[in-house]
N, C-alpha and C positions, 0 to 999 in steps of 0.2 A: 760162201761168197768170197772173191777174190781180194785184195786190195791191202792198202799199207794203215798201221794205227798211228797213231800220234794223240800221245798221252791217252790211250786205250779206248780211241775213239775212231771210225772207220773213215778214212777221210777222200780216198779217191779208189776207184776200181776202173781196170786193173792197174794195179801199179809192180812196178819191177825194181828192186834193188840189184846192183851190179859192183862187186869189189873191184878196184883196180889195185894189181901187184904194186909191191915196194919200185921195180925199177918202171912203171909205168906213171907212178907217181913222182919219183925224185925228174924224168923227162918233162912232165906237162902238169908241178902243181893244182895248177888253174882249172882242172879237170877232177878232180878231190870235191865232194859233196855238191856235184851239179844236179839239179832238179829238172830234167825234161818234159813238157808237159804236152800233146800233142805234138812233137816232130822241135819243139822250139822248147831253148833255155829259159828258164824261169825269168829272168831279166829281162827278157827279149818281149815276153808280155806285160811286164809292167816297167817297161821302161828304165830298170835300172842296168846298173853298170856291176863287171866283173871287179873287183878290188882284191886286196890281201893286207895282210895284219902281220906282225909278228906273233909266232906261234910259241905256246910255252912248253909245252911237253911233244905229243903226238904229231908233227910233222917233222922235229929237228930242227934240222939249222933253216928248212925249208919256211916259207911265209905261208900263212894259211889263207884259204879261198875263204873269201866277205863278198857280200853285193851291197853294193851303192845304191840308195834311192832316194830321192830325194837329198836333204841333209844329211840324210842319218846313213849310219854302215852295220850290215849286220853279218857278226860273225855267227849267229846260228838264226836261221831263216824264222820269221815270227810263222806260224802256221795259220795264221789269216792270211797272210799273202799269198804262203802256197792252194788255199781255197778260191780267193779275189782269182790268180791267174787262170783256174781249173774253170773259175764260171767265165771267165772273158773265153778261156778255147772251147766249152759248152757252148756260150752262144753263140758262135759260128758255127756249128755244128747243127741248127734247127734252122728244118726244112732244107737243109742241103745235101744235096744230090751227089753221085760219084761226081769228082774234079779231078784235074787233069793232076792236084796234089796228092789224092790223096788213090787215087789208081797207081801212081807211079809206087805209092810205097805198097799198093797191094797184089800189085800187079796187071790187074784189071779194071774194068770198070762195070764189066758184063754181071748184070744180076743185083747190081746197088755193091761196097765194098763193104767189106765185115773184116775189119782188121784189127788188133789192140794198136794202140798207138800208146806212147809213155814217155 
């Protein structure tokens, strides 16, 4: 079975990790431990915001990627959020039929879509 662990527990399928190079990173910090979840940034479902910290070791002089919610700012994602934002894109996901979104990312819409989205 496919999917990512967090603290050795199985928590979404499928899920994809993707490194970005040193000079991809010093371009676009802010692109450093982004969580996509269906087609959308982790924040963008729960309504927070992109932010950055000062970093202590592992970025440099670079500021590290935080998100904003609420009050609070976290510099390493609590793993309820990342499950809270997987059931908000779960449940638009029941009973729904090819859309004109979710065709585009598949190509089609002919036969229902069967695509990983992440």
């Amino acid at each position: 079975m496919a999917g990512c662990l967090t603290r050795g527990r199985r928590v979404a399928s499928p899920c994809r990790t993707q490194a970005i190079d040193e000079a991809a990173f010093r371009a676009d910090p802010s692109e450093s431990n982004r969580i996509w979840i269906a087609g959308k940034p982790l924040e963008e479902w729960l309504g927070g915001r992109v932010g950055a910290s000062q970093c202590c070791t592992v970025c440099g002089d670079l500021p590290c990627r935080t998100m904003e919610l609420g009050d609070r700012t976290h510099e390493v994602i609590p793993e309820e959020l990342i499950v809270r934002a997987a059931m908000m894109a779960a449940s638009g996901l029941i009973g729904a039929g090819p859309t004109a979104a979710n065709a585009s990312a598949c190509g089609s819409t002919a036969g229902g879509c069967r695509c990983e989205t992440a």
